[in-house]
N, C-alpha and C positions, 0 to 999 in steps of 0.2 A: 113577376113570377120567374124571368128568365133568371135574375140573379141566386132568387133563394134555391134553383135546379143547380146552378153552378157551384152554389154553398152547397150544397147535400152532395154533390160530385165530390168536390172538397173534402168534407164530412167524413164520406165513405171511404176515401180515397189516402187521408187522414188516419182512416181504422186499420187501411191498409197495412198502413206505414207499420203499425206497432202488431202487426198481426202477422209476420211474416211464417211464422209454423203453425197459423190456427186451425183448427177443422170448423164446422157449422156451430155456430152457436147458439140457435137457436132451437137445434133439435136434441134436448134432454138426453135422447136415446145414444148421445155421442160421446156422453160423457165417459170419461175414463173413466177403468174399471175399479179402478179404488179412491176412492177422491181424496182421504186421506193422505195416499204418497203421492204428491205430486211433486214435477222437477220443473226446471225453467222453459221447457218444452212442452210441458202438456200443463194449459190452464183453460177454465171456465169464465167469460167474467160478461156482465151485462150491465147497460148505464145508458148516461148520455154524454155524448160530445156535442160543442159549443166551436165553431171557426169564425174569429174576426179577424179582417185584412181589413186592411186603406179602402178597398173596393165595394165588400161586403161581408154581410154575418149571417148567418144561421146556426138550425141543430140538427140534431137525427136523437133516435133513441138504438144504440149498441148490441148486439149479441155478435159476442166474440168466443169461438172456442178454438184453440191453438193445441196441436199435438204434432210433436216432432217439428219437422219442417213443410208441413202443409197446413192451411188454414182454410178458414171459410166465414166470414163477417156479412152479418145481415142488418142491413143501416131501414130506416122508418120514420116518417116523418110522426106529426101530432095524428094522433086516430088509427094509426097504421099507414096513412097515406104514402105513395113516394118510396112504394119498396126498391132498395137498392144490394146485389148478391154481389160479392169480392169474394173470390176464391185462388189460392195460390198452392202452386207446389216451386218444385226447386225449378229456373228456367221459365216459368208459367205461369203470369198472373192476370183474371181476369175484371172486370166488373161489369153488369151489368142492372141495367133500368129501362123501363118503360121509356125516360128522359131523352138517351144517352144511345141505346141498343150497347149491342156489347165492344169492348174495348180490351185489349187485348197487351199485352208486354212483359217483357224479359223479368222485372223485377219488379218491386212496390212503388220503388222512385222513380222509375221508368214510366208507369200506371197512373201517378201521380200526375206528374209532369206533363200525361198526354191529356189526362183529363182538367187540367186546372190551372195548368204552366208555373206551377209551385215547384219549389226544389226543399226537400224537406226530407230528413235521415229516418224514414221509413222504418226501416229492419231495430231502429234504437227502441222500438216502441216495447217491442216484447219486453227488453230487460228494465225499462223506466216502470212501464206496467205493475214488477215486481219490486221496484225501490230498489234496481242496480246501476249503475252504470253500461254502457256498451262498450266501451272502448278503455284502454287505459290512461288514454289521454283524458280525461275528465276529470275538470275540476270539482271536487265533494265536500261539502258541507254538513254535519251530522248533527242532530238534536241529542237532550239530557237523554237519552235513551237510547242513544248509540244507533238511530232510524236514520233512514239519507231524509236530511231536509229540503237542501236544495241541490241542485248538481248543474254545471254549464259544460256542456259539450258539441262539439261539431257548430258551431253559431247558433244553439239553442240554450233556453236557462230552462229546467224546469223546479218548479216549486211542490213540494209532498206534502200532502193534507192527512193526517190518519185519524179513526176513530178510537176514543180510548186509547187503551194500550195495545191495539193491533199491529201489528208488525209489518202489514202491506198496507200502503195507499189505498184510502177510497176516493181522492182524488189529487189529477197531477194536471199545474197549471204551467204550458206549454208557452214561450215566448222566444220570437223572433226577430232583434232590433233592426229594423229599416232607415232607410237614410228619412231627413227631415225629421228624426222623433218620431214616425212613425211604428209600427211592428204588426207584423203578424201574430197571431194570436189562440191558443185552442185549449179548452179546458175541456178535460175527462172526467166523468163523477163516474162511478164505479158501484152501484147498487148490490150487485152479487156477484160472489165467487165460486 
């Protein structure tokens, strides 16, 4: 039980990462006011995340809503169990659980790091979310359709799964090579937008 709380720490902490401008995602009522125009700043999206390490694995089920640069991620285990709230602004990010009580820091990776001892580029989450790269350093790969397939950046690869001919990811498979052949590991499935 200890492990799969440290995995859902993870998980949460994980949604963090890629949610650095979110608001609440789980309250409908949040959503921007035209959902048609939206910019790389204000998105809706709910799913699931999957975290494997060397150590351990688990999941959570996602609602993520991101506007500007404040966010708000509400991680859940199977049934609801295991609620987990991550909330950020610029300077300020927190999370909290029943597990854990609350936990408090500067940044996402900062948040990360205290809850899970992972180091992992957090803030890239938003723009992989969207099938962009974060930096310009990043190596890009595009399929017959001109969609980012795969991209490796900052010591991660991630892999782009789309439905049809969608233009955004419904899912982005997150991998981090560790020494021995080993790697970290996190797969996002992306159910709605």
């Amino acid at each position: 039980m200890r492990l799969f709380s440290k995995l859902c720490i993870t998980v949460c902490s994980s949604s963090v990462l890629f949610l650095t401008g979110c608001q609440h995602l789980s309250q409908p009522n949040k959503v921007i006011a035209s959902p048609q125009i939206q910019d790389e700043n204000n998105f809706n999206l709910q799913g699931k995340i999957g975290v494997r390490t060397p150590q351990q694995s688990g999941s959570a089920f996602f609602t993520w809503v991101q506007q500007q640069d404040q966010f708000d991620i509400e991680l859940t285990g199977i049934l609801g169990v295991g609620k987990t709230q991550i909330e950020g602004k610029p300077g300020e990010v927190t999370l909290n659980s029943a597990k854990t009580g609350l936990i408090t820091a500067e940044t996402p990776e900062e948040l990360l790091e205290k809850a899970t001892g992972w180091q992992a580029p957090i803030m890239h989450l938003a723009y992989w979310v969207q099938a962009k790269p974060a930096t310009q350093n990043a190596q890009v790969n595009k399929d017959e359709s001109n969609r980012l397939k795969q991209l490796v950046e900052d010591g991660w690869t991630v892999d782009f799964s789309y439905n049809d001919a969608q233009t955004l990811p419904n899912k982005l498979l997150l991998k981090q090579a560790l020494a021995d052949n080993k790697e970290n590991r996190i797969t996002m499935v992306i159910q709605n937008r």
